[in-house]
N, C-alpha and C positions, 0 to 999 in steps of 0.2 A: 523679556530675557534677551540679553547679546546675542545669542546665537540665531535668534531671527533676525536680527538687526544687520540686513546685508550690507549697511555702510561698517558701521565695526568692524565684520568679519573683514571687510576689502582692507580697512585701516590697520586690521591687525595680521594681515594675512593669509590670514584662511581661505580667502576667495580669493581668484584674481580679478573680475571684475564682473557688475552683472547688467551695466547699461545697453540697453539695444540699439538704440540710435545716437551712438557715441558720436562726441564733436571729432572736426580733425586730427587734431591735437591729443585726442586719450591717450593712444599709446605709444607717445615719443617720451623719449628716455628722460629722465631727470639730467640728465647730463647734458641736454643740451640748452639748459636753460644758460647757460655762460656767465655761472657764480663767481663773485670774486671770492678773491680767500679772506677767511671771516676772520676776525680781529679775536683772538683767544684770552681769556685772565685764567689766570692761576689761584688755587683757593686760599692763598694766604692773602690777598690781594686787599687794602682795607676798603669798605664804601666810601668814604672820601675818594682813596684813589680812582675806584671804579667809574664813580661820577666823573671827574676830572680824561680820564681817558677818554670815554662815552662822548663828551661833549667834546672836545679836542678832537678824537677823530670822525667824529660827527656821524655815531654811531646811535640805534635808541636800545640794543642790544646786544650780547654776546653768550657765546657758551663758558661755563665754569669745568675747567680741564686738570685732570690732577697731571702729575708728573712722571705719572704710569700711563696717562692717555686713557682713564676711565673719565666715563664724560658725564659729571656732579650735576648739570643742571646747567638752566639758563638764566643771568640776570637784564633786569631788564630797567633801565633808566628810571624810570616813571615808577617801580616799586622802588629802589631803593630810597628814591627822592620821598616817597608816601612813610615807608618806612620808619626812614631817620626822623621825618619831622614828626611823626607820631611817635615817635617813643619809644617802639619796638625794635630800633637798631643804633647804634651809636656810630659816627662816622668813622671811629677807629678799629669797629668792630670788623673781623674778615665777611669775605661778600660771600660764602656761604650761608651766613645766617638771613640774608637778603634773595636767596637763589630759587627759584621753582627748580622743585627734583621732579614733574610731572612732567613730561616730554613729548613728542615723537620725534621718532626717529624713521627717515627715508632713505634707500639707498641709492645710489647712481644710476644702477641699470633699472629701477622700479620706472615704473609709469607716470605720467602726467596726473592720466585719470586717477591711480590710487594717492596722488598728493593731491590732488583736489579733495578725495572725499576726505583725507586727513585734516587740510584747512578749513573744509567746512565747519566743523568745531574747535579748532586750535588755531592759535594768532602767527604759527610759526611751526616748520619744522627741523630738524637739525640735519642735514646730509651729513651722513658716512658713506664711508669706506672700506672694505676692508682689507689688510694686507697681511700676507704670513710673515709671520718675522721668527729670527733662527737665536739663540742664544750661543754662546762659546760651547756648550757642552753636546749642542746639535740636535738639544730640542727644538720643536718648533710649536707655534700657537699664534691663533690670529686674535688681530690688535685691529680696536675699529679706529679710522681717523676721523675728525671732524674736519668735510671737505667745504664745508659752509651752512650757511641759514637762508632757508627759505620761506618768504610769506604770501600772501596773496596778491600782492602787487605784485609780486616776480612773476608771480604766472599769470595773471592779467596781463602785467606785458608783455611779455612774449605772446600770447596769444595774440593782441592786437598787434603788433608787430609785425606778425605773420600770418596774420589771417588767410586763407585762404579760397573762403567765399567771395 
C-alpha cells in the first residue's frame, strides 16, 4: 500500500522527509538550483512543429501549457518521434495527443531531498510557482507558473558542483 511507502508519501507530501543521515544537499531549496526558463508549447502546437522547435532549440523536452496557464502535460522529443513513426500520431496532429498527462510537480521552496525522492521514479519534474493574481472585479485566485524542468542531471550537477565533502 502507498501509505507505507515513505518515498511516495515524501513525493506526494505527506511527509517531509524520513532520511537520517541526509547528504549536504537534502535540504537546500529547489531554487537554488539556477533553472533556466523552460521553452513552453501551447496545445494547439502540431508535432511537426513541436519536433522542429525541440530540435532547433536544442531541447529533448517541454511542458504543454494551456492559455489559462493550466499545465496539460509534458512532451517529450523521443515519444513524439516514436509516435508519428508508429502510427499513432500524425505530424499535423496538435502535441496534445503525443503529451504525458502523468507528471510531478515541485515547487521552488521544496527541497533537494524531496526532488530527489521524486527523480528516483520519474525522468523529470515540472517546477512551479505559485502567484495570486487579481481579476478587474477584485477577485482573487492563485495561478501556478511553470518556472522550469528539472531532471536528474540538474541535481547531479549541482551536487558535484558543490560538493562539500
Amino acid at each position: 500500500s502507498k501509505f507505507v511507502n515513505d518515498k511516495w508519501m515524501i513525493k506526494n507530501g505527506f511527509l517531509n522527509d524520513i532520511q537520517e543521515h541526509k547528504p549536504w544537499w537534502w535540504n537546500i531549496k529547489v531554487q537554488k538550483l539556477n533553472l533556466s526558463a523552460p521553452l513552453i508549447l501551447l496545445p494547439e502546437v502540431s508535432c511537426q512543429k513541436a519536433i522542429e522547435i525541440l530540435q532547433e532549440k536544442g531541447y529533448d523536452q517541454a511542458p504543454v501549457v494551456a492559455e489559462s496557464g493550466l499545465i496539460l502535460g509534458m512532451v517529450t522529443l523521443s515519444n513524439t518521434l516514436s509516435s508519428v513513426l508508429a502510427g499513432n500520431a500524425e505530424f499535423s496532429d496538435p502535441v496534445t495527443k503525443v503529451t504525458y498527462d502523468q507528471f510531478s510537480k515541485i515547487g521552488l521552496e521544496d527541497s533537494l531531498g524531496k526532488l530527489s525522492c521524486i527523480l528516483e521514479n520519474d525522468h523529470f519534474a515540472i517546477v512551479v510557482h505559485k502567484q495570486m493574481q487579481f481579476s478587474g472585479n477584485g477577485s482573487s485566485f492563485m495561478k501556478q507558473m511553470v518556472f522550469g524542468v528539472v531532471t536528474a542531471m540538474d541535481l547531479l550537477t549541482f551536487v558535484s558542483r558543490n560538493d562539500k565533502k
